[in-house]
Steps between C-alpha positions, in 0.01 A plus 500: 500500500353663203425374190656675172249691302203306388632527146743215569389191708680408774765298500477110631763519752279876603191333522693261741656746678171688569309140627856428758373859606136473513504162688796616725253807612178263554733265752608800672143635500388173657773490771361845641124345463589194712658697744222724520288214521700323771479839709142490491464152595737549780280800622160324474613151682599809759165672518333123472721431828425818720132443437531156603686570798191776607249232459665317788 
């Protein structure tokens, strides 16, 4: 969403708008980061495991 031209200040219910935007991007943007994360984790207890199991 795009603001009208800076001559005119956005509107209240814009402003609003834009923020129901902005934080509806960040959520989605930390979804993808905890499932990244979780991936990782997942892949490290892995690696943690196979070296354990060489050690024996």
């Amino acid at each position: 969403m795009f603001f009208p031209p800076f001559c005119m200040p956005p509107s209240t219910e814009s402003r609003r708008q834009y923020q129901r935007y902005k934080l509806e991007m960040m959520k989605a943007f930390r979804d993808s980061l905890e499932t990244r994360l979780a991936a990782i984790n997942a892949a490290i207890s892995t690696v943690e495991q196979q070296i354990g199991q060489e050690g024996e």
